[in-house]
CHARMM-style PDB file with segment names, atoms N, HN, CA, C and O in Angstrom:
ATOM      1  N   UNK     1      75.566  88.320 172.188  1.00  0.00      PROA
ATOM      2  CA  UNK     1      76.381  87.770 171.126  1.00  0.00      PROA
ATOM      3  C   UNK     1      77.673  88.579 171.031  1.00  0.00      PROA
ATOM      4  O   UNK     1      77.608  89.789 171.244  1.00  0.00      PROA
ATOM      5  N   UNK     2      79.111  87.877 170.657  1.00  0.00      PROA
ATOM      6  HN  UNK     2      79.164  86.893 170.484  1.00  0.00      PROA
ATOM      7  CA  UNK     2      80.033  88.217 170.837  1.00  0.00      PROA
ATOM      8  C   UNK     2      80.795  88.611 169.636  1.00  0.00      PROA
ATOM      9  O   UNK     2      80.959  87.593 168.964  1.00  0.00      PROA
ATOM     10  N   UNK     3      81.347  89.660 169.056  1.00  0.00      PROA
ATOM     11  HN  UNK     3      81.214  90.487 169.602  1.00  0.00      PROA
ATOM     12  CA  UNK     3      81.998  89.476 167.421  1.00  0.00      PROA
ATOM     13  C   UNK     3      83.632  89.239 167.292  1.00  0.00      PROA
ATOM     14  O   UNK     3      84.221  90.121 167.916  1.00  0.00      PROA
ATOM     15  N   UNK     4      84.204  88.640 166.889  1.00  0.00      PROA
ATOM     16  HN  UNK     4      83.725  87.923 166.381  1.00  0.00      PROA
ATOM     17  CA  UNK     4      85.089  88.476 167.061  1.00  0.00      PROA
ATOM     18  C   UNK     4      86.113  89.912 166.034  1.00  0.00      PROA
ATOM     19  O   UNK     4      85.855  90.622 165.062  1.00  0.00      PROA
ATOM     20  N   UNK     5      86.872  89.796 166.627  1.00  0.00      PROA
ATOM     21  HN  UNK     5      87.081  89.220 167.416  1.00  0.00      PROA
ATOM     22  CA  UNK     5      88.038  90.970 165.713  1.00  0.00      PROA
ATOM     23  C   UNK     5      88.614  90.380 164.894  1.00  0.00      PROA
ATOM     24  O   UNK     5      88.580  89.199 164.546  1.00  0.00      PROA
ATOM     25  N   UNK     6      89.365  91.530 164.454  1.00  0.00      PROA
ATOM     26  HN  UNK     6      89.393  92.489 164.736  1.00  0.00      PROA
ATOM     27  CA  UNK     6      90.122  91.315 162.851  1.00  0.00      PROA
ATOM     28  C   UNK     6      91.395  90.013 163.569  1.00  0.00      PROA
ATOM     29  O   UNK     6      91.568  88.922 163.025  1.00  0.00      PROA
ATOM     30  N   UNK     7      91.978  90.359 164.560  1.00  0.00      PROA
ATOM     31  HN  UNK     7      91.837  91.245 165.003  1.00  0.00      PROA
ATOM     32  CA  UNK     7      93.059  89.841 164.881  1.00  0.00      PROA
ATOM     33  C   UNK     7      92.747  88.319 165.016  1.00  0.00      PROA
ATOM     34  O   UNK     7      93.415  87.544 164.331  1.00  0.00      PROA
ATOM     35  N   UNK     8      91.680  87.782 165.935  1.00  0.00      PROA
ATOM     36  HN  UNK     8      91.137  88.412 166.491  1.00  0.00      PROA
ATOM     37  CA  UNK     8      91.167  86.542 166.091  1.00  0.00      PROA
ATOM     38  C   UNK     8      90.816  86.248 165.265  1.00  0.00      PROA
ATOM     39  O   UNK     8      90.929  85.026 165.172  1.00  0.00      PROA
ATOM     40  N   UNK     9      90.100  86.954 163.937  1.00  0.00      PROA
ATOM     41  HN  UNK     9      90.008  87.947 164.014  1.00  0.00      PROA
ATOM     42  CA  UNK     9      90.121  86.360 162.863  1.00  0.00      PROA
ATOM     43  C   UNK     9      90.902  85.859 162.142  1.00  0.00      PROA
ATOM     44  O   UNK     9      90.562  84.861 161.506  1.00  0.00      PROA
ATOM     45  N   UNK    10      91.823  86.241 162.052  1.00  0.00      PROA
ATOM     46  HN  UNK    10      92.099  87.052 162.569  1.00  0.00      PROA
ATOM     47  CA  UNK    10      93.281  86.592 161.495  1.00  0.00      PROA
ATOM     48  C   UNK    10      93.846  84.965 162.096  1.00  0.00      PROA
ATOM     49  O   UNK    10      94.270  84.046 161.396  1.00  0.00      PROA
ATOM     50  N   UNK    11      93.684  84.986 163.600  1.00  0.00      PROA
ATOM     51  HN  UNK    11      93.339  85.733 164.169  1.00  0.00      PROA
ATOM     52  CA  UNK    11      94.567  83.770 164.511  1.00  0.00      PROA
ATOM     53  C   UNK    11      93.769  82.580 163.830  1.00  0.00      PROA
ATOM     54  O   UNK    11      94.392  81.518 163.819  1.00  0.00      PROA
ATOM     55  N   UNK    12      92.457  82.559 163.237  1.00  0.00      PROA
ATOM     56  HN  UNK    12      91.951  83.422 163.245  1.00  0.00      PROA
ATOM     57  CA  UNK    12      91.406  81.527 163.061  1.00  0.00      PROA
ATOM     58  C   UNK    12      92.067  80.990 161.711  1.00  0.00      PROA
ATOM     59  O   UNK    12      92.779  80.008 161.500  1.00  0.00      PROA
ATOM     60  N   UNK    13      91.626  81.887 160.960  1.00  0.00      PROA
ATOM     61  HN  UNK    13      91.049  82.685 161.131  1.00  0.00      PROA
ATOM     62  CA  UNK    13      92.244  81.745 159.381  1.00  0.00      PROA
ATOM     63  C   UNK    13      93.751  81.184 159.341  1.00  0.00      PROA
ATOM     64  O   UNK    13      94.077  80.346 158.500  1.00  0.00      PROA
ATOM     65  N   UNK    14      94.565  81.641 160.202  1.00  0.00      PROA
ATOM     66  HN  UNK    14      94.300  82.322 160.885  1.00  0.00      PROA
ATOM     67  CA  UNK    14      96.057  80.934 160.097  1.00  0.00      PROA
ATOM     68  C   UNK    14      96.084  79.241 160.447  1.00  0.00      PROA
ATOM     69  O   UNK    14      96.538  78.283 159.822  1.00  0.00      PROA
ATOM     70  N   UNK    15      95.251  79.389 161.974  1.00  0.00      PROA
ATOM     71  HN  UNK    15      94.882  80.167 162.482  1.00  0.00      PROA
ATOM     72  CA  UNK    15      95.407  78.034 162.557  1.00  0.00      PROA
ATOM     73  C   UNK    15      94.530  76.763 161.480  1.00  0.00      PROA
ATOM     74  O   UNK    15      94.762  75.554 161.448  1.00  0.00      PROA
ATOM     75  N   UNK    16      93.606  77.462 160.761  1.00  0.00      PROA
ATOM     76  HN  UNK    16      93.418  78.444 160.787  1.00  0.00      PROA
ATOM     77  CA  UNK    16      92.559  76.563 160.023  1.00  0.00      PROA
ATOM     78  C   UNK    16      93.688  76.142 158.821  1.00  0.00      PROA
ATOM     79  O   UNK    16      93.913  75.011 158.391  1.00  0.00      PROA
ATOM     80  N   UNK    17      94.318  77.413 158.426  1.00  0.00      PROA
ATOM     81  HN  UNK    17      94.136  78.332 158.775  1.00  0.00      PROA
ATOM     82  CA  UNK    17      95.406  76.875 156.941  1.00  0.00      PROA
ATOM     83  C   UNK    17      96.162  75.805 157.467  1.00  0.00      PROA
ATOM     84  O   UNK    17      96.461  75.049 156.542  1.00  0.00      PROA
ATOM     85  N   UNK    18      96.737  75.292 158.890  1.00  0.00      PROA
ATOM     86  HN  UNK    18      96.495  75.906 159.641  1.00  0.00      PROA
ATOM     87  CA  UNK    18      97.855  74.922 159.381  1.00  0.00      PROA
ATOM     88  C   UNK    18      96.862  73.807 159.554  1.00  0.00      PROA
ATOM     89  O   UNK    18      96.670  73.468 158.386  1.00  0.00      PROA
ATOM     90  N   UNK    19      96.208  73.130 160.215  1.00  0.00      PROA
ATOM     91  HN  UNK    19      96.364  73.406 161.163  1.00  0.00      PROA
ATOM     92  CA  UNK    19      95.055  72.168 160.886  1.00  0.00      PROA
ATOM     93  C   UNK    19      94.763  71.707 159.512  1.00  0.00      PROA
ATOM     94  O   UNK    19      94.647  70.487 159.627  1.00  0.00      PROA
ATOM     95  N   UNK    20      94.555  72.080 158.078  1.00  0.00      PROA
ATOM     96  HN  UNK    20      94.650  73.071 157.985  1.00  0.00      PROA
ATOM     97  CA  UNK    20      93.557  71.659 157.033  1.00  0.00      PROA
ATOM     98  C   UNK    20      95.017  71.274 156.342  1.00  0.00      PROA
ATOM     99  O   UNK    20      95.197  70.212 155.746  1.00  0.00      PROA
ATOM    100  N   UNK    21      95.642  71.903 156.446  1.00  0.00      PROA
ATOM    101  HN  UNK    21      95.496  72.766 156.930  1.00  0.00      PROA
ATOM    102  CA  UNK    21      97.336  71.335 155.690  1.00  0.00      PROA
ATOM    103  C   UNK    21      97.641  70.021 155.690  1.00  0.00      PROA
ATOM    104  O   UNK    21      97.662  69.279 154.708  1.00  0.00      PROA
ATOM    105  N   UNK    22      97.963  69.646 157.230  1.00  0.00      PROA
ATOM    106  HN  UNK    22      97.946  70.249 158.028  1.00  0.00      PROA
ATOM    107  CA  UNK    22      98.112  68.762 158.265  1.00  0.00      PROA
ATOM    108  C   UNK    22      97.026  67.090 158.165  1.00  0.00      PROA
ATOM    109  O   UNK    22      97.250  65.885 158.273  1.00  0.00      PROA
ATOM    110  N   UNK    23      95.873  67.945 157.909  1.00  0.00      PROA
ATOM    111  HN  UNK    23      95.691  68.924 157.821  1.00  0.00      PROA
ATOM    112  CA  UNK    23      94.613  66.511 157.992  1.00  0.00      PROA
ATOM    113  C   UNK    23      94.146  66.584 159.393  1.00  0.00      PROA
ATOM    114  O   UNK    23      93.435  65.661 159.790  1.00  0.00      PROA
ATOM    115  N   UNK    24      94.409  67.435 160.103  1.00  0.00      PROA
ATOM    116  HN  UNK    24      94.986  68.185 159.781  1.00  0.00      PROA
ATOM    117  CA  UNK    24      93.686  67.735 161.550  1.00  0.00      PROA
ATOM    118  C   UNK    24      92.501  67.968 161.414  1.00  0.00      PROA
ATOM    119  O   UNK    24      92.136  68.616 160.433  1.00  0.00      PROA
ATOM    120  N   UNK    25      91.793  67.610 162.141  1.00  0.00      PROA
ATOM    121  HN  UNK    25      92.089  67.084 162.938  1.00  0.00      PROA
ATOM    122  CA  UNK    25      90.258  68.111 162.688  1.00  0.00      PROA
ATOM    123  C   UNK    25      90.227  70.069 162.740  1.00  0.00      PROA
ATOM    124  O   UNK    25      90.882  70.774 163.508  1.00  0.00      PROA
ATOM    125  N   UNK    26      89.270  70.519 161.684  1.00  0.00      PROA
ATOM    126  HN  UNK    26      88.738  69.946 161.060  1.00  0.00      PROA
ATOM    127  CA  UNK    26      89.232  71.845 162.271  1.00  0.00      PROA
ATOM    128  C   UNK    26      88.460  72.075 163.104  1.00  0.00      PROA
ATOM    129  O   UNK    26      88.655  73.052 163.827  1.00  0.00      PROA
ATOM    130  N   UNK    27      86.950  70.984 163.345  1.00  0.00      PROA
ATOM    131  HN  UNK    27      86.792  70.190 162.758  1.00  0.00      PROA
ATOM    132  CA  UNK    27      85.801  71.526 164.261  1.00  0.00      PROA
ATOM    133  C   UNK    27      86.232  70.300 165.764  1.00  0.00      PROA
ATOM    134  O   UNK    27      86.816  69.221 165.666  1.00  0.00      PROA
ATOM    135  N   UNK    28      85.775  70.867 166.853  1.00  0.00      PROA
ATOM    136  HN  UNK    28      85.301  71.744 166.933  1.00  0.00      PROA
ATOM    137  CA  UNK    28      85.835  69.834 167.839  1.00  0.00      PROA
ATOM    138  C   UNK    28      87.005  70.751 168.604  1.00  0.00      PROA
ATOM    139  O   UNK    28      87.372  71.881 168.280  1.00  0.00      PROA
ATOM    140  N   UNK    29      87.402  70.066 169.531  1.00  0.00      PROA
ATOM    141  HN  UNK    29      87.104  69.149 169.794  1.00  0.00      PROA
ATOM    142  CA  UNK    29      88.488  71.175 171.041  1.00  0.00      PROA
ATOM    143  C   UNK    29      89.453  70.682 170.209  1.00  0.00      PROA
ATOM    144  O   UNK    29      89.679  69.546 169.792  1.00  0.00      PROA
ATOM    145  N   UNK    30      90.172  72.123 169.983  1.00  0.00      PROA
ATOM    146  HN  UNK    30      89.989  73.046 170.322  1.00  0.00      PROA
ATOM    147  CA  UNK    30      91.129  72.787 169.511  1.00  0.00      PROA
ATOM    148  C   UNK    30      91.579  73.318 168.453  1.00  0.00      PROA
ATOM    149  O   UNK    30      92.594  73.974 168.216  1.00  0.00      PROA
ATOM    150  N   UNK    31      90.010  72.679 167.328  1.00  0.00      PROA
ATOM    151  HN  UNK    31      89.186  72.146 167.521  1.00  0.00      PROA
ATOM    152  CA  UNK    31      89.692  72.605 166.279  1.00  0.00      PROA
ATOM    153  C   UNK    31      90.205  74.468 165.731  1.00  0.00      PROA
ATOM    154  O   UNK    31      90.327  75.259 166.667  1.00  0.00      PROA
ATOM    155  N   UNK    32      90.371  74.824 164.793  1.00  0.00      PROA
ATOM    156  HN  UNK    32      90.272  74.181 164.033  1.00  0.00      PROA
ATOM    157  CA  UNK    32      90.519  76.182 164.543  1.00  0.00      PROA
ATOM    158  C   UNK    32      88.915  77.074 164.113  1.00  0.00      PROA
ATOM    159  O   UNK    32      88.675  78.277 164.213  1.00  0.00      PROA
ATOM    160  N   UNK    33      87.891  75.793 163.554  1.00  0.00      PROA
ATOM    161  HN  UNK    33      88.086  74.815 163.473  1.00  0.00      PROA
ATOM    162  CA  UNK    33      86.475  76.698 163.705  1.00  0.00      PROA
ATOM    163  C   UNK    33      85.760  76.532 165.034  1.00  0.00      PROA
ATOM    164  O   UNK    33      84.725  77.197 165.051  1.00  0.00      PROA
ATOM    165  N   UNK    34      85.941  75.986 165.936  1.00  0.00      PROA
ATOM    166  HN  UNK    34      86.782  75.446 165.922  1.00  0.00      PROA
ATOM    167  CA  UNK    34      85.475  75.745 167.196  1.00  0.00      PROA
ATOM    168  C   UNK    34      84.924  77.144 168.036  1.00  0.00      PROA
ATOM    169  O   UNK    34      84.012  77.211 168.860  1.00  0.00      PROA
ATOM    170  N   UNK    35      85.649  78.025 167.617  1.00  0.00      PROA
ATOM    171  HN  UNK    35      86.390  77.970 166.947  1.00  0.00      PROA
ATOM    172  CA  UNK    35      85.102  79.365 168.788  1.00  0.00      PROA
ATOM    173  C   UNK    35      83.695  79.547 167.271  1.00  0.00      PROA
ATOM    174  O   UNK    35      82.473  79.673 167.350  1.00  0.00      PROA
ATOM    175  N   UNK    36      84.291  79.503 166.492  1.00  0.00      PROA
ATOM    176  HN  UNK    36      85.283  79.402 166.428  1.00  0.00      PROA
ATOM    177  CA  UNK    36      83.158  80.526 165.063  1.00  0.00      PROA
ATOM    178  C   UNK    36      81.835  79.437 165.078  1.00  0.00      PROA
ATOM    179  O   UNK    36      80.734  79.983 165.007  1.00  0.00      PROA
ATOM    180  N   UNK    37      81.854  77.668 165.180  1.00  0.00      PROA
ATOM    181  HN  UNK    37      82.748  77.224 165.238  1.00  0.00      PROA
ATOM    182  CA  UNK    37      80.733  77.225 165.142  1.00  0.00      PROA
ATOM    183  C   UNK    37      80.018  77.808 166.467  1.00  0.00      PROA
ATOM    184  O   UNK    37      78.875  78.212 166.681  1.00  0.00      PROA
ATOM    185  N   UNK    38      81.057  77.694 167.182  1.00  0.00      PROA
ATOM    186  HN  UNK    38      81.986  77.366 167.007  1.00  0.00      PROA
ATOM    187  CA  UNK    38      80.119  77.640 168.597  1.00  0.00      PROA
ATOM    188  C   UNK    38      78.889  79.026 168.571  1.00  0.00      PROA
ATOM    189  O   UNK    38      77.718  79.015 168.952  1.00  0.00      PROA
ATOM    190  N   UNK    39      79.739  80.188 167.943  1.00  0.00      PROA
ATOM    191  HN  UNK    39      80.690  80.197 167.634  1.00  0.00      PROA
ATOM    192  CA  UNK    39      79.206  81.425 168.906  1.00  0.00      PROA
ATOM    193  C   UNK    39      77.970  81.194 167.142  1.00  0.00      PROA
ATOM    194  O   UNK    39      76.792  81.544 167.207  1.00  0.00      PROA
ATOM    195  N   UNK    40      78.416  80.743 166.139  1.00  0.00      PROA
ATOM    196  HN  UNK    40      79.373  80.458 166.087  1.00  0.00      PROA
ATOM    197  CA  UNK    40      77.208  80.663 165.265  1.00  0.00      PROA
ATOM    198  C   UNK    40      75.994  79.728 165.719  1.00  0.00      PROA
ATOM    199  O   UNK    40      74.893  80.035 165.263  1.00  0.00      PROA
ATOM    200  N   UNK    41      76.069  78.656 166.538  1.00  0.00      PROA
ATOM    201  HN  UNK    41      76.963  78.406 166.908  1.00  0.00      PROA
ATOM    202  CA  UNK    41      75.120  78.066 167.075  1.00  0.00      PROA
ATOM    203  C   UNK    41      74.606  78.492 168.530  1.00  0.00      PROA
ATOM    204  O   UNK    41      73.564  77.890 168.790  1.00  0.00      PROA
ATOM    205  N   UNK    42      75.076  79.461 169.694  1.00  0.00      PROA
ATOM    206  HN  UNK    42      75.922  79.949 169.483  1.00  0.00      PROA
ATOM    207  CA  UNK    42      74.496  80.146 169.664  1.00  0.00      PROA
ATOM    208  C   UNK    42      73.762  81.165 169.344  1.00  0.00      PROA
ATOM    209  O   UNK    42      72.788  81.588 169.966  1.00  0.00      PROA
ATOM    210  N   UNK    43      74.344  81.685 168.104  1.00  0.00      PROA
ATOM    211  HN  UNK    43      75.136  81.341 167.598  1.00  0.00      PROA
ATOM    212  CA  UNK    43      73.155  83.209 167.748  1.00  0.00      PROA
ATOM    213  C   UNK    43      72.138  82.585 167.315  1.00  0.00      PROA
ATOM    214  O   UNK    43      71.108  83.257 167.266  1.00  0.00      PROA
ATOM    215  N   UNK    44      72.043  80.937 166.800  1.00  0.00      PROA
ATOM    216  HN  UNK    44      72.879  80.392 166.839  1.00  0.00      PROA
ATOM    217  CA  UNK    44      70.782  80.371 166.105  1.00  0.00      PROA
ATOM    218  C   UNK    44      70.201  80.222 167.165  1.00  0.00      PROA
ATOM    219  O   UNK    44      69.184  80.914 167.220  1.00  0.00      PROA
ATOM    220  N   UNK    45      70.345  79.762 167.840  1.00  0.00      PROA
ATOM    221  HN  UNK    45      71.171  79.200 167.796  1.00  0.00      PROA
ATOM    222  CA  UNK    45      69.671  79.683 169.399  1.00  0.00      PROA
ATOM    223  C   UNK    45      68.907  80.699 169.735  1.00  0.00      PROA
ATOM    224  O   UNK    45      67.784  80.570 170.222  1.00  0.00      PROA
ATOM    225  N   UNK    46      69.302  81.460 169.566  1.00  0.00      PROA
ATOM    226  HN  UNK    46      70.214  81.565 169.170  1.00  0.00      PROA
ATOM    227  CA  UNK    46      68.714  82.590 170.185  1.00  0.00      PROA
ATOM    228  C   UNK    46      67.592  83.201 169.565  1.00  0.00      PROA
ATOM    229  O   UNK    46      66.767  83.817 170.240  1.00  0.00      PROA
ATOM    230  N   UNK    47      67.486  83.068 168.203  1.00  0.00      PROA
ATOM    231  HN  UNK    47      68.156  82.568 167.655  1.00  0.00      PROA
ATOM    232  CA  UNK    47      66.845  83.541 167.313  1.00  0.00      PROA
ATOM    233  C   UNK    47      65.516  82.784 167.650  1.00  0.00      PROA
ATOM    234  OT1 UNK    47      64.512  82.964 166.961  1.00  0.00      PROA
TER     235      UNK     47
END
């Protein structure tokens, strides 16, 4: 399992304000939660 940093967090939280502003899709390719669902549905996986 992978954790993401402050900075990618940082890039997530900006692109999600900008995407949710907009009426864009945040989940799905290019989505801004797309890396955070993913690596959360793997750690469930795993469990």
């Amino acid at each position: 399992m992978s954790e993401f940093t402050k900075e990618e967090l940082a890039e997530m939280q900006s692109a999600f304000t900008k995407q949710f502003r907009t009426g864009q899709s945040v989940f799905g390719k290019g989505g801004a939660l797309g890396p955070l669902f993913k690596q959360f549905l793997e750690t469930a996986l795993e469990a």
